[in-house]
C-alpha positions as a Markdown table, in Angstrom:
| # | Residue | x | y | z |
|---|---|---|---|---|
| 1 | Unk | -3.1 | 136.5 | -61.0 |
| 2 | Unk | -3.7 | 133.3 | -62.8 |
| 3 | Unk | -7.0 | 130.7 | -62.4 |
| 4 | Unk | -6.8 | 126.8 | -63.2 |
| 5 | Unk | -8.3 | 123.5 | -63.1 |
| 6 | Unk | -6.2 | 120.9 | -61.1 |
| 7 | Unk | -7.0 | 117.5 | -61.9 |
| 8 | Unk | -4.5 | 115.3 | -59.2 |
| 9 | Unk | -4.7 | 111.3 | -59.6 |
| 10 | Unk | -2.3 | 108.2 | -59.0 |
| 11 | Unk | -0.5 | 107.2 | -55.9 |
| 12 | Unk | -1.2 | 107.2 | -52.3 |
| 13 | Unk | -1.0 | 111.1 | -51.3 |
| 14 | Unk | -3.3 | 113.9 | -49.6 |
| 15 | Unk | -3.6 | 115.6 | -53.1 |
| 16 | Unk | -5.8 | 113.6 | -55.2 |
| 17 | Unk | -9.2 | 115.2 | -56.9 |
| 18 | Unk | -10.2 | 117.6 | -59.2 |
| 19 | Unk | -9.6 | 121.5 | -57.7 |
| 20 | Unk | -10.6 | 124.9 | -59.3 |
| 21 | Unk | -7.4 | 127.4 | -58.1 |
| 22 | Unk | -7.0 | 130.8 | -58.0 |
| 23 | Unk | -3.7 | 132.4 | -57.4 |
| 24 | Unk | -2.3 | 135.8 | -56.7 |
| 25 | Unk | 1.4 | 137.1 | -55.6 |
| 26 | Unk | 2.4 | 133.3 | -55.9 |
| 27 | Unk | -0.4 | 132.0 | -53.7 |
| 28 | Unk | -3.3 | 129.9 | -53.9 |
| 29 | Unk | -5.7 | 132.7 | -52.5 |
| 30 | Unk | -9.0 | 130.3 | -53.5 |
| 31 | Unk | -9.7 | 126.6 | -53.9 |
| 32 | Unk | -12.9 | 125.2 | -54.6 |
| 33 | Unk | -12.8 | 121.2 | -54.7 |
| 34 | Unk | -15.0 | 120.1 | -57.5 |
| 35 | Unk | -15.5 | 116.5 | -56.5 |
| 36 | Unk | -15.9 | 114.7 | -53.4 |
| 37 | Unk | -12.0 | 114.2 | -52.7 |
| 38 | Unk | -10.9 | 117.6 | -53.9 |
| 39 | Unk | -14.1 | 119.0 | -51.4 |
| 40 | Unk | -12.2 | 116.7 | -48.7 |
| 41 | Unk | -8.7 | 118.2 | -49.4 |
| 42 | Unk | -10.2 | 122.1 | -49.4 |
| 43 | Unk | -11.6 | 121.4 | -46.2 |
| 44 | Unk | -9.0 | 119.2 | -44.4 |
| 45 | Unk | -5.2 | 120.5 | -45.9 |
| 46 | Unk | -6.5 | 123.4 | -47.8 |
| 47 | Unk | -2.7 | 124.1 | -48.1 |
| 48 | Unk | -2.1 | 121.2 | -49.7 |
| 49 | Unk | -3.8 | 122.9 | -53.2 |
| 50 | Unk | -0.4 | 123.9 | -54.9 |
| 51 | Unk | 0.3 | 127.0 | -57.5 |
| 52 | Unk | 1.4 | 125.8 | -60.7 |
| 53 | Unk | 5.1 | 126.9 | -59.7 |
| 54 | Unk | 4.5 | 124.5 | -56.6 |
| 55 | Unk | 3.9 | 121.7 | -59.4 |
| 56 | Unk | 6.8 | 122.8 | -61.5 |
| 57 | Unk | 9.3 | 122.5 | -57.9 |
| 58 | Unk | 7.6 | 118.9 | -57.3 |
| 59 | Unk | 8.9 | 118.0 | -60.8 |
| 60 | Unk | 12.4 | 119.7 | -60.9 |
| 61 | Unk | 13.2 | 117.8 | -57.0 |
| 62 | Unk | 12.0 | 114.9 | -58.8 |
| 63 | Unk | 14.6 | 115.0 | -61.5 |
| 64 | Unk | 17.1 | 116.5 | -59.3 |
| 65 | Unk | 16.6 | 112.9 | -57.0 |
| 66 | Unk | 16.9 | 110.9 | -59.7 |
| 67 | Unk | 12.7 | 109.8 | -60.1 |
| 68 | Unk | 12.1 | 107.7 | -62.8 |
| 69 | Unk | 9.9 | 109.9 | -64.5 |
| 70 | Unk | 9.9 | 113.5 | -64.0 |
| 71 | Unk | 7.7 | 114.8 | -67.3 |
| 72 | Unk | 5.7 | 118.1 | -67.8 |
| 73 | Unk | 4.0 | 119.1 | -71.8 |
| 74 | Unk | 3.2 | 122.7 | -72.0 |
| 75 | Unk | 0.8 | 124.7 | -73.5 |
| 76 | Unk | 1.0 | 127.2 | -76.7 |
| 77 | Unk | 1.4 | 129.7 | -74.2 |
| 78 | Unk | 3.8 | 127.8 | -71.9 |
| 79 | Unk | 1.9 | 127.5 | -69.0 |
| 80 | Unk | 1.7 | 123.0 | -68.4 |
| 81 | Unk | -1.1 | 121.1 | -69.0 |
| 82 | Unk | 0.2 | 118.2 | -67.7 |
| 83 | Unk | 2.9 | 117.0 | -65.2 |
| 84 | Unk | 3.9 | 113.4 | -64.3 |
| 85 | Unk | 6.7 | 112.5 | -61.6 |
| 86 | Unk | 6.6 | 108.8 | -60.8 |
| 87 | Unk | 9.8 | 107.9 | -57.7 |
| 88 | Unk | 10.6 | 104.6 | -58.5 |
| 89 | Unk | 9.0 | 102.7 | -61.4 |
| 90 | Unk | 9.1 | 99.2 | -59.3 |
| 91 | Unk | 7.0 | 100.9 | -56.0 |
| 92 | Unk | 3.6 | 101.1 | -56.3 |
| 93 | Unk | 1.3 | 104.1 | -55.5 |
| 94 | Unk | 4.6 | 106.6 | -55.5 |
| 95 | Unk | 3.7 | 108.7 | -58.3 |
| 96 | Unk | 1.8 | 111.6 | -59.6 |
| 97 | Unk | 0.1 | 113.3 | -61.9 |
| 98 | Unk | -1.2 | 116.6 | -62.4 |
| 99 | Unk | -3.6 | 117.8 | -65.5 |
| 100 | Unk | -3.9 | 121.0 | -65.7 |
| 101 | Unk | -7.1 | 122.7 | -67.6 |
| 102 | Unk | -9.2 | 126.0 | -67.9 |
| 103 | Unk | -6.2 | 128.3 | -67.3 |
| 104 | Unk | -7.1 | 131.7 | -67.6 |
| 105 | Unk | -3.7 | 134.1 | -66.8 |
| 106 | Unk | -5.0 | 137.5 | -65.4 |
| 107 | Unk | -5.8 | 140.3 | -68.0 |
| 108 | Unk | -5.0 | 143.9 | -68.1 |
């Protein structure tokens, strides 16, 4: 069981605002939106909310289709802190990025 802060901005997708997750077994088992658009996406696609392995499977399809940019940095602890994929560097709204905060991995 892991807990994090999504941040999701750029581009033109269901997935944009800031997102408290909780996950356990590999699933988002709570989402709290923390803004008015995260809020929206809770209560509208609240499957949309992704695990952090969801993010890291958006990235490697990215570079395994070629995108542009398909970045992530990491933490001490290896866990990301933030993840970029952009498409197509000439289309506009096509990319994405993800900052990732306040992870706290289960204890004990």
């Amino acid at each position: 069981m892991y807990a994090y802060t999504l941040t999701s901005s750029e581009g033109e997708r269901s997935l944009i605002g800031a997102f408290r997750v909780t996950v356990r077994d590999g699933k988002v088992v709570k989402a709290v939106g923390l803004d008015d658009s995260g809020r929206r996406v809770v209560r509208q696609l609240p499957d949309e909310v992704p695990t952090l392995g969801e993010l890291l499977a958006e990235m490697a399809q990215a570079r395994r289709a070629k995108a542009d940019t398909a970045e992530a940095e990491y933490g001490a602890d290896g866990h990301p802190e933030r993840i970029l994929v952009d498409w197509d560097k000439n289309a506009i709204d096509d990319e994405a990025l993800y900052v990732i905060s306040a992870y706290q991995p289960a204890v004990g």
